[in-house]
VMD Tcl script that draws the C-alpha trace (Angstrom):
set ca {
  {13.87 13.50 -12.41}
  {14.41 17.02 -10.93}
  {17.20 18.89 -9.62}
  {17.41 17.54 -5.99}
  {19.25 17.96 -2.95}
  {19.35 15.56 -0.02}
  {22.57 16.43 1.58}
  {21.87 18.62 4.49}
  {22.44 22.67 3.77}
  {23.86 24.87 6.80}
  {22.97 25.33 9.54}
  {21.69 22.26 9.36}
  {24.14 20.12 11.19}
  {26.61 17.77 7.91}
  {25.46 14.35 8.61}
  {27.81 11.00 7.09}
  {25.20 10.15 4.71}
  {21.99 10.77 2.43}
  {20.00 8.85 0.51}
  {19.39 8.17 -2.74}
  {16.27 9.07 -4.63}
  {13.17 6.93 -4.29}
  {13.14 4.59 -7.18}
  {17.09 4.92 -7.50}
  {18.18 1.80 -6.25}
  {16.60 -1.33 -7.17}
  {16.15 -5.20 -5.54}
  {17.91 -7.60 -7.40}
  {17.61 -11.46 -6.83}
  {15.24 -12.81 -4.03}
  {15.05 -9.59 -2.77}
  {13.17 -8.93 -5.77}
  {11.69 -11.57 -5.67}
  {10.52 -10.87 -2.42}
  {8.82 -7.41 -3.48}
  {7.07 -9.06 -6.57}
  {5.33 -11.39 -3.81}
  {4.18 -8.06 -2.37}
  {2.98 -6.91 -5.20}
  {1.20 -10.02 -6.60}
  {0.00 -9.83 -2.62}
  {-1.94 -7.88 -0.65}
  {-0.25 -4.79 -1.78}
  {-1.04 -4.63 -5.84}
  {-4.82 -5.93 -4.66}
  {-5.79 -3.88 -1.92}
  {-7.66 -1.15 -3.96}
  {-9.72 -4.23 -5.01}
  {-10.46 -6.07 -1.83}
  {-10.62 -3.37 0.66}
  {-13.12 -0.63 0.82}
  {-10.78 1.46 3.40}
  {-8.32 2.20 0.22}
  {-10.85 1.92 -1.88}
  {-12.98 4.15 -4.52}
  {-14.65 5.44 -1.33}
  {-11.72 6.57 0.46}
  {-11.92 10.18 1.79}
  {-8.38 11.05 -0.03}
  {-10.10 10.03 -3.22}
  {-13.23 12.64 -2.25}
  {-15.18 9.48 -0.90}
  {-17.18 9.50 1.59}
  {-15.28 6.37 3.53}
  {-12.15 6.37 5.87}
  {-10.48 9.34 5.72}
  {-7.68 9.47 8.24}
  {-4.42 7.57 8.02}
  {-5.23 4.40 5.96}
  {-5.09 5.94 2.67}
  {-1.86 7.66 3.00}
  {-0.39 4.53 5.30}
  {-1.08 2.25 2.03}
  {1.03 5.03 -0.29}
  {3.65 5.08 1.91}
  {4.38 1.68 0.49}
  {2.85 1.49 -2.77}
  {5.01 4.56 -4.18}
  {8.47 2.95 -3.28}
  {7.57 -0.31 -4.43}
  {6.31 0.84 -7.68}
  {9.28 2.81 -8.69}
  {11.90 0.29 -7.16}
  {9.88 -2.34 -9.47}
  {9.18 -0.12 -12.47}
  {5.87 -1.55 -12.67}
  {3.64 0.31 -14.78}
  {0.34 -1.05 -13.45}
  {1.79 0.37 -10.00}
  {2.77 3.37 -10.79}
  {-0.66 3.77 -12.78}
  {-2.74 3.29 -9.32}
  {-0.47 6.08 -7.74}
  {-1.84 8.91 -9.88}
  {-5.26 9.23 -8.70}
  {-4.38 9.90 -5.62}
  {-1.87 12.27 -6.13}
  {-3.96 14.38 -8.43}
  {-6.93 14.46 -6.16}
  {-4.43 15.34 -2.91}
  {-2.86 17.97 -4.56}
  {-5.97 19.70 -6.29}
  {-7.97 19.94 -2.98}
  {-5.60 22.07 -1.20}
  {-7.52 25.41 -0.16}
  {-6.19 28.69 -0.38}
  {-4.62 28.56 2.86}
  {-3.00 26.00 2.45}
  {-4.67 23.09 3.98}
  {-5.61 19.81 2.70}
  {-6.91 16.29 2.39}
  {-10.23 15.19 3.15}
  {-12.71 17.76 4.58}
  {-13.46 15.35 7.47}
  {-9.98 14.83 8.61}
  {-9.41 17.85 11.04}
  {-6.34 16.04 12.39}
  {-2.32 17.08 11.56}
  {-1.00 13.50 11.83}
  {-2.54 12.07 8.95}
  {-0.70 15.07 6.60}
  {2.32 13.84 8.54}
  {2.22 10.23 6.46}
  {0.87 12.21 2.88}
  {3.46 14.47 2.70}
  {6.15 11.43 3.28}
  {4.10 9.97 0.05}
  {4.29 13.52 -1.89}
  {8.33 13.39 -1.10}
  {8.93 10.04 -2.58}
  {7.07 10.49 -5.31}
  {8.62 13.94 -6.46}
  {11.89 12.12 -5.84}
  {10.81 9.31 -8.53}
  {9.13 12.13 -10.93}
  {10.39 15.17 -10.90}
  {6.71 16.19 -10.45}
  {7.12 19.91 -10.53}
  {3.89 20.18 -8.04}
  {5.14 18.59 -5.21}
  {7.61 21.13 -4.17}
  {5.29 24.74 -3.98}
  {2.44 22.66 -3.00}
  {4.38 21.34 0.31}
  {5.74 24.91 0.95}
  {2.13 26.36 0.60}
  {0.88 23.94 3.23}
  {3.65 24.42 5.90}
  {3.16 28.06 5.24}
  {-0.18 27.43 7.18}
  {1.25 25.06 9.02}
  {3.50 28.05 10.71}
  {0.64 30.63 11.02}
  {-1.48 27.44 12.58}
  {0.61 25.75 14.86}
  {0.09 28.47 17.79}
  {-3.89 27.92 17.80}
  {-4.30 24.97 16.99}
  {-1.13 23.24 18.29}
  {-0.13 19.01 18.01}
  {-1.47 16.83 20.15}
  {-2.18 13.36 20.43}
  {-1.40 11.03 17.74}
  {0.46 14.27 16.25}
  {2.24 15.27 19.39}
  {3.18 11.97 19.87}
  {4.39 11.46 15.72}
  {6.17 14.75 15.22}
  {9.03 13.51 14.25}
  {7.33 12.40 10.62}
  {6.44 16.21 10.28}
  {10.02 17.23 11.13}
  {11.28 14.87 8.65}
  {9.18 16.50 5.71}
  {10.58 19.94 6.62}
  {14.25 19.58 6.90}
  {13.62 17.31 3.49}
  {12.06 21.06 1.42}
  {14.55 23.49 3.32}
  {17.08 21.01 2.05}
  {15.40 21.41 -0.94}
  {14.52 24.98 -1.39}
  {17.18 26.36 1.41}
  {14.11 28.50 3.00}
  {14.78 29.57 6.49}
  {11.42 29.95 7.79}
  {11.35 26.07 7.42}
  {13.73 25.22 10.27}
  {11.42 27.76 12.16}
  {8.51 25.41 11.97}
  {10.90 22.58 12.49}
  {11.74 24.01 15.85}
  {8.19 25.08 16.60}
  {7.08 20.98 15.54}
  {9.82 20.39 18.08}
  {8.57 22.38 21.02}
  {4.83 20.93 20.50}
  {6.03 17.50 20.16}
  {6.11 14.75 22.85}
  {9.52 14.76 24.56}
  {11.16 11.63 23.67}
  {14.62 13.03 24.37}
  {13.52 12.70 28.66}
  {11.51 9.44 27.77}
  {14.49 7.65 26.39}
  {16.88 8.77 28.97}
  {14.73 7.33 31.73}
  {11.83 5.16 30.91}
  {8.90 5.08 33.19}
  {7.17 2.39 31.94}
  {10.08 -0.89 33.11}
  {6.91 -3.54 33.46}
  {3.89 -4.20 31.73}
  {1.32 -1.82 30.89}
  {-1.16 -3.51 33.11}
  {0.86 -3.10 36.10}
  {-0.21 0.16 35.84}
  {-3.34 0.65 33.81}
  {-5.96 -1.67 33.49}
  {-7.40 -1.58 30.29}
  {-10.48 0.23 31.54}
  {-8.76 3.39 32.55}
  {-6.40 3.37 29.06}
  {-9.58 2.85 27.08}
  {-11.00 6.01 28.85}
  {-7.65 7.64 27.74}
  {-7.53 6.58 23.87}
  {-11.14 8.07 24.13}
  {-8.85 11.56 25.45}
  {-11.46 11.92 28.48}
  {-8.62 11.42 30.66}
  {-5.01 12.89 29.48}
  {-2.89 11.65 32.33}
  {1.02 12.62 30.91}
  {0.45 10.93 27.95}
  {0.23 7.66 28.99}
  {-1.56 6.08 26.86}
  {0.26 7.54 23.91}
  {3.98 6.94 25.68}
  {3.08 3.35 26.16}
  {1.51 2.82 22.75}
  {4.26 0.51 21.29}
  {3.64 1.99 17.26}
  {4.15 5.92 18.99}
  {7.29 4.60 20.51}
  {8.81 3.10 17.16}
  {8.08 6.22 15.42}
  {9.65 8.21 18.65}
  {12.85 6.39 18.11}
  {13.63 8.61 15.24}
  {12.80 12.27 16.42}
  {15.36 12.99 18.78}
  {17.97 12.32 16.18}
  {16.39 14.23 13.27}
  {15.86 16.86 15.80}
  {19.98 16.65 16.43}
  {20.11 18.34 13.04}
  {19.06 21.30 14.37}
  {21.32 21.84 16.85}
  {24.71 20.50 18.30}
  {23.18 18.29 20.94}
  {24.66 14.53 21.92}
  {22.45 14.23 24.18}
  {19.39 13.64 21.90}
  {20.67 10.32 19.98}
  {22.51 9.27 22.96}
  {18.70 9.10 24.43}
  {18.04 6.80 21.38}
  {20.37 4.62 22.34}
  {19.99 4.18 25.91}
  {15.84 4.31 25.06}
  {16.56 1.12 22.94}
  {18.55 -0.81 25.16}
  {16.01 0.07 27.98}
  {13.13 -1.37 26.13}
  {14.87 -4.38 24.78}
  {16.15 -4.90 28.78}
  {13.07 -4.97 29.99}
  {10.07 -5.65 26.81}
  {12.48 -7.26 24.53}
  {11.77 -9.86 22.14}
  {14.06 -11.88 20.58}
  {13.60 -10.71 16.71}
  {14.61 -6.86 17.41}
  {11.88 -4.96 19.00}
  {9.91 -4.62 22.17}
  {6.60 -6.39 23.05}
  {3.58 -3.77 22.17}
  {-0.01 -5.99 22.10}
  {-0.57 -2.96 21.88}
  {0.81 -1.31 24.75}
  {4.29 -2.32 26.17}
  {3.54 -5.77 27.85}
  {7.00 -7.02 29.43}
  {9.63 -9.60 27.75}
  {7.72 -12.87 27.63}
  {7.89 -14.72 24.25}
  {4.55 -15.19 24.23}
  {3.87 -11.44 23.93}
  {3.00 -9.93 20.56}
  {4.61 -7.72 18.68}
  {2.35 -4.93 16.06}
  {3.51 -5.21 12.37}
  {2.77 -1.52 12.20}
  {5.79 -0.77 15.11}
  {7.74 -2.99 13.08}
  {7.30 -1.34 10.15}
  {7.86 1.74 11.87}
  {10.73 1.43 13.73}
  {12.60 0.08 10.53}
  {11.94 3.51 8.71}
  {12.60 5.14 12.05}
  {16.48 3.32 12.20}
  {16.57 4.03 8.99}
  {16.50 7.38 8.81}
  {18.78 7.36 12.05}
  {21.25 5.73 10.24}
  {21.42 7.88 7.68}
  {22.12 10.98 10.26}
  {24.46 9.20 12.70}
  {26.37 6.17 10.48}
  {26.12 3.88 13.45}
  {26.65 0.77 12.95}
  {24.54 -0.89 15.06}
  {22.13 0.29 13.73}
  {22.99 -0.82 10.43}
  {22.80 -4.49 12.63}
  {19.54 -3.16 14.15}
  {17.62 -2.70 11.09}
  {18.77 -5.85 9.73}
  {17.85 -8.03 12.17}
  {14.63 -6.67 12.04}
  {14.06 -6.65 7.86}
  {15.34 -10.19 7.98}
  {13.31 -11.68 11.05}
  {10.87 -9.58 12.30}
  {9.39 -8.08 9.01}
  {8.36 -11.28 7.07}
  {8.14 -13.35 10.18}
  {4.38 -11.67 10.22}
  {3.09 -12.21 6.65}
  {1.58 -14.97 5.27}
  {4.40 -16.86 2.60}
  {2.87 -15.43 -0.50}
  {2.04 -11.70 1.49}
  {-1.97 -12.80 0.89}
  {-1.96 -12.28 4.87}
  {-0.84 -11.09 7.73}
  {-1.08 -11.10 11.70}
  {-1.83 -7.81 13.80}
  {0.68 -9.33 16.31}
  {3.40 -11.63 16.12}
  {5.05 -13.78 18.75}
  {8.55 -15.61 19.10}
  {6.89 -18.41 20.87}
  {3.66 -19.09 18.60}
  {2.11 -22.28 18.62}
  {-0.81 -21.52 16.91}
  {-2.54 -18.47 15.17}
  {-6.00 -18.73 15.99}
  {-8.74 -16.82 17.46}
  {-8.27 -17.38 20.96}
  {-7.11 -15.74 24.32}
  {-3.54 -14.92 24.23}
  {-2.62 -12.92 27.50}
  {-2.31 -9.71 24.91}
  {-2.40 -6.59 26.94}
  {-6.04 -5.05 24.91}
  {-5.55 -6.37 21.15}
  {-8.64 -8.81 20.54}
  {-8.54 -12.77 20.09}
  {-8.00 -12.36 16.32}
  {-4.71 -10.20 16.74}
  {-2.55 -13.14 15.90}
  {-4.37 -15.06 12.87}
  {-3.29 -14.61 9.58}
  {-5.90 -12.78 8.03}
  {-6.95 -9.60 6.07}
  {-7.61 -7.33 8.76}
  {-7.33 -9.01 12.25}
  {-7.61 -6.86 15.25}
  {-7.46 -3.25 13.64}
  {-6.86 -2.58 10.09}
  {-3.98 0.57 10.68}
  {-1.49 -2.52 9.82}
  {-3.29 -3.89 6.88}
  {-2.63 -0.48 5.32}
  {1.49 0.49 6.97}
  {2.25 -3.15 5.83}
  {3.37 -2.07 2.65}
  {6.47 0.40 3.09}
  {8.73 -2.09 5.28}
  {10.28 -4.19 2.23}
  {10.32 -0.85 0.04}
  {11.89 1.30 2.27}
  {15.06 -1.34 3.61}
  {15.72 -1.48 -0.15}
  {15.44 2.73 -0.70}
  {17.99 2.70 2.57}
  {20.72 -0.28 1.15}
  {23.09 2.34 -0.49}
  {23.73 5.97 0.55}
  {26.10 8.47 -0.53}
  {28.67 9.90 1.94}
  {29.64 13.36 2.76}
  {33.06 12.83 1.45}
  {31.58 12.46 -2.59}
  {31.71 8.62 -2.29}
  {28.76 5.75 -1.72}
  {28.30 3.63 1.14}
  {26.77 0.48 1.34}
  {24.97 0.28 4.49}
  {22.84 -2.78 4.35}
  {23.41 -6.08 2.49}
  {20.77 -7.85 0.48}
  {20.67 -7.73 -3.53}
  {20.68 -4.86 -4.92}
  {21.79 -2.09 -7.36}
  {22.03 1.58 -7.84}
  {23.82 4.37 -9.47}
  {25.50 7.12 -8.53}
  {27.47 10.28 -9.59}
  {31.32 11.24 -8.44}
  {32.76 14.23 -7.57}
  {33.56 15.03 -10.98}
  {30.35 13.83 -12.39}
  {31.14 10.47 -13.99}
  {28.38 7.91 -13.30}
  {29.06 4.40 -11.37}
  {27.01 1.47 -11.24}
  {27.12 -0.32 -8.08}
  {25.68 -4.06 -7.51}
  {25.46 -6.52 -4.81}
  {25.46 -9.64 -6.10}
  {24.03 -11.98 -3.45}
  {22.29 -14.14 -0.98}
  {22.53 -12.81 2.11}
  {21.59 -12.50 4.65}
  {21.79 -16.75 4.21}
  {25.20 -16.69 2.75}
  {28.03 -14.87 4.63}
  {29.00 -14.05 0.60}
  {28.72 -10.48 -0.51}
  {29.72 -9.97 -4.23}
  {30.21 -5.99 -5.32}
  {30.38 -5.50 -8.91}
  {31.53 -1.52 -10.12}
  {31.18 -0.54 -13.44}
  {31.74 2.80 -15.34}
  {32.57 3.97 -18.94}
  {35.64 5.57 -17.82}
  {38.11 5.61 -14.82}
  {36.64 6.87 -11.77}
  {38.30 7.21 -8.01}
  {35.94 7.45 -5.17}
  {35.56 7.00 -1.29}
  {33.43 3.59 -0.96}
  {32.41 2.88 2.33}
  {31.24 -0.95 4.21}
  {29.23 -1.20 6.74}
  {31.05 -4.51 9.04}
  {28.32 -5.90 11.52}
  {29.06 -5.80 15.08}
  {28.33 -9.58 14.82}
  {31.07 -10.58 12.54}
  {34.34 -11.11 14.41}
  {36.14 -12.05 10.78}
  {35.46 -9.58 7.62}
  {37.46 -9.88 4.98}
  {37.52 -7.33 1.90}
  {39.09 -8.19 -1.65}
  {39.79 -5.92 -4.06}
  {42.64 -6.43 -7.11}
  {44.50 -9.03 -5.15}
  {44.47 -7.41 -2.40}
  {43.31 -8.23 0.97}
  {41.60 -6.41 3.98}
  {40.67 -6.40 7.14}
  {37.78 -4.29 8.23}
  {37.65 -4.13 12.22}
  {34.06 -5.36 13.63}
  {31.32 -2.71 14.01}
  {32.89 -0.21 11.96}
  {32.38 1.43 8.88}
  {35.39 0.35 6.40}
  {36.41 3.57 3.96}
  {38.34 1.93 0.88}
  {39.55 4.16 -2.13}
  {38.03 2.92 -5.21}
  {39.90 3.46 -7.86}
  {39.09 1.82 -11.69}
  {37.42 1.55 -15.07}
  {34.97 -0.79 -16.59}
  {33.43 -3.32 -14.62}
  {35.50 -4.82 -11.28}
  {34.80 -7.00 -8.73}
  {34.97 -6.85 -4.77}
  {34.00 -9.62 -2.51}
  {33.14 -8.42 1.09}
  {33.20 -11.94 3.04}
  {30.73 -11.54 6.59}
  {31.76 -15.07 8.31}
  {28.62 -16.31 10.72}
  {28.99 -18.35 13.86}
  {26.05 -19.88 15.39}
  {25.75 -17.74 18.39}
  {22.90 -17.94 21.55}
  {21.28 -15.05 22.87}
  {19.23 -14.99 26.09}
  {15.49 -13.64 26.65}
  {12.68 -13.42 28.64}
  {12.13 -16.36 31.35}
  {15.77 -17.31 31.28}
  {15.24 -18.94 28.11}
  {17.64 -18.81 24.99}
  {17.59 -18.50 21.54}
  {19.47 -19.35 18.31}
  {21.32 -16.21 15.87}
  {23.66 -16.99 13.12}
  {24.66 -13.34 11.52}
  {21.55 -11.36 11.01}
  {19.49 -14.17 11.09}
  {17.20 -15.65 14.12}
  {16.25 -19.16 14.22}
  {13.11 -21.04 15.78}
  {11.57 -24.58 15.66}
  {10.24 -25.45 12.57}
  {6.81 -26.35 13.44}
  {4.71 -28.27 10.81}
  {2.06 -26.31 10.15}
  {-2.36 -26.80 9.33}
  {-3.75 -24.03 7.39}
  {-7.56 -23.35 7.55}
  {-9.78 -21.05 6.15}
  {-12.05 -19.61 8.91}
  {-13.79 -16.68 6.87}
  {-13.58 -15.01 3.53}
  {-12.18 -16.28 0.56}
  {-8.74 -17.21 -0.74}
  {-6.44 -15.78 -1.02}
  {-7.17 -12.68 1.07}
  {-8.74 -14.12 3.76}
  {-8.76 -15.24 7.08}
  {-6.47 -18.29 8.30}
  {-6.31 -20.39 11.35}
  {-2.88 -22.08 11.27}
  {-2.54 -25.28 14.10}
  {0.74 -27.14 14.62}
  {0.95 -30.70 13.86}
  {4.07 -31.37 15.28}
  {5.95 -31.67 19.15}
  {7.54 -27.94 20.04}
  {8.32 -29.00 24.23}
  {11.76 -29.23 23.71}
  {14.66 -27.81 25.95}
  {18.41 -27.17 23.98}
  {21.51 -28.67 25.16}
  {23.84 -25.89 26.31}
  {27.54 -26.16 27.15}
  {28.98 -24.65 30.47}
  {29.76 -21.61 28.51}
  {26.68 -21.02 27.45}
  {26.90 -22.25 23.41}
  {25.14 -24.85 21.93}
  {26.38 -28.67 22.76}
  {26.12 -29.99 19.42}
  {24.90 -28.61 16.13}
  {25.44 -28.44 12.41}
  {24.54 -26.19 9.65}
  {23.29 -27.01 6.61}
  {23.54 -24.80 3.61}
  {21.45 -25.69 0.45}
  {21.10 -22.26 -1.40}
  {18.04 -20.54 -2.14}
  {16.35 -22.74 -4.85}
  {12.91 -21.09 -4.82}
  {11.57 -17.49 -5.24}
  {10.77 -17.63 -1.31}
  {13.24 -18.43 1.09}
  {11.07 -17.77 4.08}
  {9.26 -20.81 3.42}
  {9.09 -24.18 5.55}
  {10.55 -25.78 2.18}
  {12.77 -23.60 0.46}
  {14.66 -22.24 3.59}
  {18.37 -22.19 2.37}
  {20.07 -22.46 5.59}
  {18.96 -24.62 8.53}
  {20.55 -25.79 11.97}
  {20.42 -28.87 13.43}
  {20.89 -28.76 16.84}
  {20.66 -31.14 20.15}
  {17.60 -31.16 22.29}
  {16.01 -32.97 24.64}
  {11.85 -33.18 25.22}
  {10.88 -30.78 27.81}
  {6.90 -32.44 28.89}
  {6.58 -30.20 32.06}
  {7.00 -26.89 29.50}
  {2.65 -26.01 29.55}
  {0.36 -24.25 27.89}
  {-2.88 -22.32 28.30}
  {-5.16 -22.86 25.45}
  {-3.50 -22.23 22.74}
  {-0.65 -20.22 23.75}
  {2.63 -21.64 25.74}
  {3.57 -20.94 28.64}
  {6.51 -18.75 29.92}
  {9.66 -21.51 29.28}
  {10.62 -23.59 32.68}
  {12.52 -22.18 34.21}
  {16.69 -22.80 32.88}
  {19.11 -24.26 33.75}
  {17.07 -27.65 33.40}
  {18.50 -31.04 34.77}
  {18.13 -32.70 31.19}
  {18.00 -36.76 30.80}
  {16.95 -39.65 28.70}
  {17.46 -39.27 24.60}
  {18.76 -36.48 22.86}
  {17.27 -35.68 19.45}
  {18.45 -33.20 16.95}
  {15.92 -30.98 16.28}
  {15.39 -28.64 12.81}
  {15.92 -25.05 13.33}
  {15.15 -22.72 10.43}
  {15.03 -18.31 9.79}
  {12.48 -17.24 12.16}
  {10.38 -16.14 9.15}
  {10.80 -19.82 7.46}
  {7.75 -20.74 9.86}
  {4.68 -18.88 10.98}
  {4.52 -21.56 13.86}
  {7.80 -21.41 15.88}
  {9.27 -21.90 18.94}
  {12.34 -19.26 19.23}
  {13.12 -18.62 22.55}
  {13.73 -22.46 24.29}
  {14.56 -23.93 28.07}
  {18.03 -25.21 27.99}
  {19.80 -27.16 30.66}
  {23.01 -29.39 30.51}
  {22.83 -33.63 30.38}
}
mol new
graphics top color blue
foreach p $ca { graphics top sphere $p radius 0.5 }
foreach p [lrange $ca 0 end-1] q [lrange $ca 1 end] { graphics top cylinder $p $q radius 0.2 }
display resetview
């Protein structure tokens, strides 16, 4: 690997953390489990099964698509291959780099000759980063500074707009990344410039204009007319576009690295909880089918926003250390993320939806995705997802450990995992977390290094856990919630900390009145036996109609407070390679409900929930909740009512 830097050089504004290099930490335990799925999936077979990423693909000199899809699937494939070490991998990665980096002109342009469009050299240069940072590859670093050259002398004719106006942020990131890198000035100059052409996401977070559904508004007539840019009305299409507004989230905050200015991830913030207030869903992000389309849980969600909204927290965690957002991202990664692939990653749906009772080709009440959006297929709907699947797993694991400003690491999301790092005084560390959260409350820290070594190490304690407790050499701590806990390190060989994370079964309320089940990072939903059918193509990458076999009316027992009447969780472990499977989920919650019969439906979607508090009577059962992602048939977000 090469000489890098990824701390932030003046007058850049110091930020708490930066990350590690691509391929520097690794998954460990189901977590790596979980990426081998993804690569035994759609992800290691896509070159084989889909022309889009395919031989014929424009950023392979093909004649085929030549716009984002190539560059989306890279954004994926080069993290997972280095975080795997897989040679077969890393072996499909080199044919694209070669031919991306040989067909840059002499001005500095490049990429296929029919793409005229900045955003797609928005995604390609996040792929060039990563894989310099896993190489060393001494190409990478003139041959980005050659094309933002041109990008500076460009930028006044032939300014952003659109999809790149609207996705700036991903340029901005790439810049500050090679003046962090090189320490050129110019750079932060084309920052700013990216900045002034970009969509203003600062004033759209600080007072959202768009508090109901899209089709309050627009009907899907007039927003068609936009996407086809005959009408540009604000940027209303774009602004209401739910995968623009995921990336948005991050580009005030990388832009606060350019100046002194609370005001731009304050607007994150408030942007966030305005969303959630009024398009939330209950596993972490906003409605978006495919514009913003209100709070129901029968709304979908897009796999790409979810995708990109965890790189976009990501990255703001890295620049601000918040906490919550730590919580955030995790809620998301462990819900939201595998909620919408198939168990084995062989498929996935375009949308997702809390309250799914079946994923077939029907009529859903989506805002203007097609009747396909939420099967589980190859490409339902629109294949952008089928190729920005790949980088969410990847990318939670390149963002697990970072190092701090003060010389020591931080671990700032929990999952399985390992990584090295150097101190101060250049003695090397191994750090590993040893286990299986986020279904056991039980995180296990194991440092090891050849010779003593003192150094800041830094915890991330969820704003859900009320009860942390750190030990280290017989002694105990107390980290205060939603905090991050700085403990001096200070040993030799191998030692152990356990960082206990104690998780109460907790409701949360949604859309309709109704409420759903949370225990730590983890959402819960009606398991939901499921029928799997193939309606076209061949398995295993093909298209699935999944009907439910099994009741899902049912209301939950609340008490006056607001908690659940009666439940009990059962732990068993995680005894398979998948624990977001029907079978092998390791933690469950059995909890008392009553039959709800007046709850409807409308073909094969349900209906908003009946309105709660319900009088509830006659039998009680104790219905099987499991992780959201355990089912692809759920009911999450329930009636309730007292007996």
């Amino acid at each position: 690997m090469s000489e890098l830097n990824l701390k932030n050089i003046a007058p850049l504004r110091r930020i708490p953390f930066s990350l590690i290099p691509t391929g520097g930490i690794k998954p460990e335990g189901w977590l790596n489990d979980q990426l081998t799925i993804q690569k035994d999936g759609l992800t290691g077979h896509l070159e084989d099964i889909w022309s889009c990423v395919g031989q014929y693909s424009g950023w392979l000199g093909g004649t085929g698509e030549s716009w984002e899809r190539g560059p989306y699937y890279l954004d994926g494939l080069v993290p997972l291959a280095f975080q795997l070490e897989d040679a077969e991998l890393i072996g499909k990665i080199g044919k694209w780099i070669d031919w991306t980096l040989e067909s840059q002109d002499r001005f500095g342009w490049y990429g296929p000759e029919k793409n005229e469009d900045w955003w797609p050299q928005m995604v390609m240069n996040k792929v060039l980063i990563q894989y310099h940072e896993a190489t060393g590859d001494k190409r990478i670093v003139p041959f980005l500074s050659r094309y933002f050259t041109f990008q500076l002398k460009a930028l006044p004719d032939r300014p952003l707009k659109n999809w790149g106006s609207s996705r700036a942020g991903d340029n901005i990131y790439a810049v500050i990344w090679l003046y962090n890198v090189t320490r050129e000035g110019w750079l932060l100059d084309l920052a700013a410039l990216i900045n002034e052409q970009s969509f203003d996401w600062r004033s759209y977070f600080q007072n959202i204009p768009f508090t109901r559904p899209t089709g309050f508004y627009y009907d899907w007539k007039r927003m068609k007319k936009m996407a086809s840019f005959e009408i540009y009305d604000a940027m209303a299409y774009f602004s209401t576009h739910t995968v623009n507004i995921a990336m948005g989230v991050k580009t005030p905050v990388l832009v606060s690295q350019l100046r002194d200015d609370g005001d731009l991830v304050s607007s994150v913030d408030k942007g966030i909880d305005d969303l959630m207030t009024h398009h939330g869903l209950a596993m972490g992000i906003w409605s978006g089918d495919e514009h913003l389309n209100g709070d129901s849980p029968s709304k979908g969600a897009e796999l790409c926003s979810v995708t990109e909204l965890l790189f976009s927290l990501e990255e703001n965690l890295k620049v601000t250390g918040d906490p919550a957002t730590g919580d955030h991202i995790e809620k998301l990664a462990y819900n939201a993320l595998p909620g919408t692939m198939g168990y084995r990653i062989e498929s996935h749906q375009y949308d997702q939806m809390p309250n799914q009772i079946a994923a077939v080709v029907a009529e859903h009440g989506f805002y203007n995705n097609d009747d396909d959006a939420n099967i589980f297929g190859l490409e339902p709907n629109f294949g952008c997802c089928l190729a920005n699947m790949h980088q969410g797993w990847p990318k939670f694991v390149s963002h697990m450990f970072m190092e701090s400003y003060d010389g020591g690491l931080a671990l700032m999301l929990y999952g399985p995992s390992a990584t090295e790092f150097e101190t101060k005084d250049g003695k090397k560390v191994r750090v590993v977390q040893k286990t299986e959260y986020p279904f056991s409350d039980r995180v296990e820290i194991s440092v090891s290094s050849e010779a003593e070594v003192a150094f800041p190490l830094h915890f991330r304690i969820p704003g859900w856990c009320d009860d942390a407790k750190l030990e280290f050499q017989g002694e105990t701590f107390a980290p205060e919630t939603g905090t991050v806990f700085k403990l001096d390190y200070k040993g030799s060989d191998e030692n152990t900390l356990v960082l206990r994370l104690p998780m109460t079964v907790k409701t949360s309320f949604w859309g309709g009145s109704s409420v759903a089940v949370e225990r730590g990072p983890l959402l819960y939903a009606l398991k939901i036996d499921e029928e799997w059918t193939v309606s076209s193509g061949t398995k295993p990458y093909c298209d699935y109609a999944v009907r439910g076999l099994s009741e899902w009316k049912y209301a939950l027992e609340l008490t006056e407070e607001g908690g659940l009447e009666t439940y009990e969780v059962i732990e068993t472990g995680i005894a398979s390679d998948q624990p977001y499977s029907q079978d092998g989920a390791p933690v469950r919650i059995m909890a008392k409900a009553h039959r709800c019969p007046e709850w409807g439906k409308e073909k094969d979607t349900a209906l908003l929930p009946p309105t709660s508090p319900l009088p509830l009577s006659g039998e009680n059962e104790m219905i099987e909740l499991v992780p959201y992602a355990a089912t692809k048939l759920r009911i999450t977000c329930f009636p309730w009512g007292h007996s």
